[in-house]
C-alpha positions as CSV (number, residue, x, y, z in Angstrom):
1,X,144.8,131.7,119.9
2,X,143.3,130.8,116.8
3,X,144.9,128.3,114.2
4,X,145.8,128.3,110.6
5,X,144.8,125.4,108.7
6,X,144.3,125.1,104.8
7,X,140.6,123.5,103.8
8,X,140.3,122.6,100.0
9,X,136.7,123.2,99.1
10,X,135.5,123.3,95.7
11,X,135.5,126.9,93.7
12,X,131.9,127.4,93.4
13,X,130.9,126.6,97.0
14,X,134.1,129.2,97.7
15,X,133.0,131.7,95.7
16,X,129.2,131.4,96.8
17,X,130.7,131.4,100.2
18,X,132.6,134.4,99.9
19,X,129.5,136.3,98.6
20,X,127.6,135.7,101.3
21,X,130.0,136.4,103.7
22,X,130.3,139.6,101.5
23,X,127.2,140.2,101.8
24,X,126.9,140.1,105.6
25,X,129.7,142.3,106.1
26,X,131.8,140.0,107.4
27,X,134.6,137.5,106.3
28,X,134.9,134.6,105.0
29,X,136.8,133.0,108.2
30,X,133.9,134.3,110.2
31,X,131.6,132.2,108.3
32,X,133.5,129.6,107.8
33,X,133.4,129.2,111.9
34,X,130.2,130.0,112.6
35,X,129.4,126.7,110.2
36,X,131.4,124.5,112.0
37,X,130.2,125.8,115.1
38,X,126.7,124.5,114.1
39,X,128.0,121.2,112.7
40,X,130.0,120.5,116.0
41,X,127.0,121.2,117.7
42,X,124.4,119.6,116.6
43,X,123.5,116.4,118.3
44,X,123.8,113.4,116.0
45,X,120.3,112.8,114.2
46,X,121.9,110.2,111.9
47,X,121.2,106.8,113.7
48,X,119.4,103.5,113.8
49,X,115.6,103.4,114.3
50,X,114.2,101.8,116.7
51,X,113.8,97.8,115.4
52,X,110.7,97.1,115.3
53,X,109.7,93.3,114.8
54,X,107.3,92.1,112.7
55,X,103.9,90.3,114.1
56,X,104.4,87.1,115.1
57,X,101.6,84.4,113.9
58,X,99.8,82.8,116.2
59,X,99.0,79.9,113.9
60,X,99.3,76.5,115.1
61,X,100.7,75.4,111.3
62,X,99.9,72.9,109.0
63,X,97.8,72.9,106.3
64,X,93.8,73.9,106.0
65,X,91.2,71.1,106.2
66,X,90.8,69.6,102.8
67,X,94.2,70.5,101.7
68,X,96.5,68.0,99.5
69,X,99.8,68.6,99.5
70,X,100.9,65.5,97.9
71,X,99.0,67.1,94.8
72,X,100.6,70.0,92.8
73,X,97.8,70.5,91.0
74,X,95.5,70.7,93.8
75,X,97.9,73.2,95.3
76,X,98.0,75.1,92.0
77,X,94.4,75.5,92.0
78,X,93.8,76.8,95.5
79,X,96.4,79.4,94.5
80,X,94.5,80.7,91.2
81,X,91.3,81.0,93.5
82,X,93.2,83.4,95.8
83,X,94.7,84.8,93.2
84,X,91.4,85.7,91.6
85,X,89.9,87.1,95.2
86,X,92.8,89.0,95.7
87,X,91.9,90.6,91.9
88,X,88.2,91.2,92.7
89,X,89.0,93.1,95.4
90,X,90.6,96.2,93.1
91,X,87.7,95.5,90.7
């Protein structure tokens, strides 16, 4: 036995509903179900992706040969000259 329920739905959603279902020759509680039919139906898509980790570094860590950490400027300087390689490559 089918039920009666009362669904607020905004006007111009209602009224393009009821065109279409117009249209089809067929009412608007007939559309109305077939929708919800599909909704129910579906299988849920929404959902996580996969986690996916970034690469992990081999790298045994520390500093390169010939670095000086206890110098800012020294540090300052070996990032300008990356800096500018990274910048020659979109030359």
């Amino acid at each position: 036995m089918a039920e009666r329920t009362t669904v607020r739905l905004p006007r111009a959603l209602l009224e393009r509903a009821k065109r279409k279902a117009n249209a089809e020759g067929r009412t608007l509680t007939a559309l109305i179900e077939e929708g919800l039919r599909i909704v129910v139906a579906e299988k849920k898509k929404v959902g996580k992706a996969p986690r996916t980790l970034p690469p992990v570094s081999k790298a045994t860590g520390g500093p390169m040969p010939g670095i000086d950490l206890t110098s800012f400027s020294a540090l300052q300087e070996i990032e300008d000259l990356e800096y500018i390689e990274r910048m020659k490559r979109f030359k």
